[in-house]
N, C-alpha and C positions, 0 to 999 in steps of 0.2 A: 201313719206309716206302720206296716207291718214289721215286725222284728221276730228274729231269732235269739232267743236267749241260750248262754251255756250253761247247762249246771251239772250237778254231779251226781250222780246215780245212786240211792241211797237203798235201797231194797226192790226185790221183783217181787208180785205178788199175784195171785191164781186171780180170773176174772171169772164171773158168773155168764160171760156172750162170748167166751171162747178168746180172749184177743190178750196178748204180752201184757199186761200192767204192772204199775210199780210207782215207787216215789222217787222223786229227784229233787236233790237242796241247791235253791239257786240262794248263795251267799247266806244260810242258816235259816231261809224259808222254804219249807218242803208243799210241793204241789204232787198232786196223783197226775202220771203222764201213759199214754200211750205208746206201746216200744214197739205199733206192726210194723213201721220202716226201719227198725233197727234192731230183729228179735236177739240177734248175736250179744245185745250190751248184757255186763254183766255188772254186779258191783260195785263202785270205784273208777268205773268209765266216767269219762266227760261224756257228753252230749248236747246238740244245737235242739232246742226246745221250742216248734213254731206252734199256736194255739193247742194248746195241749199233747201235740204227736213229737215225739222223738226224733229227728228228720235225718241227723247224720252224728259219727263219734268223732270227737275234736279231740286232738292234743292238749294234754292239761297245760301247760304254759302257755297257747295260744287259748282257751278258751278261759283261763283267769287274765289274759289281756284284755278280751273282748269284754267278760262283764265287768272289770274296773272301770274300761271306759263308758260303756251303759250306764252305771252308777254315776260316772263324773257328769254325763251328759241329762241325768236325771232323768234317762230311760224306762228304769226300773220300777216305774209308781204301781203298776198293774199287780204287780208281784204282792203287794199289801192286799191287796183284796180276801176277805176272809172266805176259809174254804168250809165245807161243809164236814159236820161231825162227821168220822167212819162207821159205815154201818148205817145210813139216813138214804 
């Protein structure tokens, strides 16, 4: 099953191919994400997080619903995967 995950928008940062990137903490784990369907997010946004892209901005009390229940339903194993040094 494909899933969207919510998380929260943790910094934007310049790309070397022209395109929105940044970090996003899904529950205190930060992945690099893709913001070209959401260039408007800023800081402190929610957002629905599908394989790496940005896809839409969630209301933070609906989007910490969502990943609680992800978490209950042991959704979230993907999310442990180790990310690659910055700068590799």
């Amino acid at each position: 099953m494909c899933l969207g995950v919510p998380g929260k928008v943790v910094r934007l940062e310049p790309s070397a191919v022209d395109m929105p990137m940044g970090v996003v903490s899904f529950g205190g784990i930060t992945k690099e994400v893709c913001f070209a369907y959401t260039p408007e997010v800023v800081p402190g946004d929610w957002v629905l997080v599908h394989v790496g892209f940005a896809i839409s901005r969630l209301d933070e009390d609906h989007a910490l619903e969502v990943f609680r229940t992800l978490k209950e339903l042991g959704e979230l194993s993907e999310l442990d995967v180790p990310q690659p040094a910055r700068g590799s």
